[in-house]
C-alpha positions, 0 to 999 in steps of 0.5 A: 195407583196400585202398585205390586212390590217383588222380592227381587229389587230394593222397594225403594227403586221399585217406587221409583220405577212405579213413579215413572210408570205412572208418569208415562201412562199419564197417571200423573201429568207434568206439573202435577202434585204426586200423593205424599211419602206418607199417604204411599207408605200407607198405602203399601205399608213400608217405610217413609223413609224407603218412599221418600229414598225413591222419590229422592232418586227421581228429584237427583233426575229431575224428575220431580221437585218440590214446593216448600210446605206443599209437596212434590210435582212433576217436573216440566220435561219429565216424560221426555226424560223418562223416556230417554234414560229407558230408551238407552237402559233398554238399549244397554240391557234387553237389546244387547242381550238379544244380539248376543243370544242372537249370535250364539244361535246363529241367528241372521238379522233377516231371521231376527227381523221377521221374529220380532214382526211375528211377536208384534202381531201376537201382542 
């Protein structure tokens, strides 16, 4: 679990995001126990408290919630969650771009179509 921090966003959203990413890779499974505010802020050295804003983000989400005196865990349904709420983000953002961007170069959704088959073999 070793996560790369970039100047572009808040750190916090960034924990956030590496939280979720590891819950989708099955880093961390639902019900588990996530490492504490002050074993992740050790580990990038950054503040407690700009942990403890990400992981607050994701308990408003319900995505994590936590046991008095224990920690936080995973909830039940988190990655279904996840994926849904990146599903529709994706959609908003990456997909509407690449319609609009698509229209501007006049290009058809049979052109559209076979380029993304064709980047799909490439990966």
């Amino acid at each position: 679990m070793k996560w790369i921090l970039n100047e572009e966003e808040p750190i916090y959203i960034q924990i956030a995001r590496a939280i979720e990413d590891e819950i989708l890779q099955e880093g961390f499974l639902e019900e588990a126990q996530i490492p504490s505010t002050n074993e992740l802020s050790r580990v990038y050295q950054i503040n407690p408290a700009t942990v403890l804003k990400g992981i607050n983000l994701l308990v408003e989400r319900n995505i994590l919630y936590k046991k008095r005196g224990i920690g936080m865990f995973i909830s039940t349904g988190a990655v279904s969650a996840i994926k849904e709420t990146r599903k529709e983000s994706f959609k908003q953002v990456v997909i509407t771009n690449l319609l609009e961007e698509a229209k501007k170069l006049g290009i058809s959704k049979k052109d559209l179509i076979e380029m993304i088959e064709m980047s799909k073999e490439e990966l």
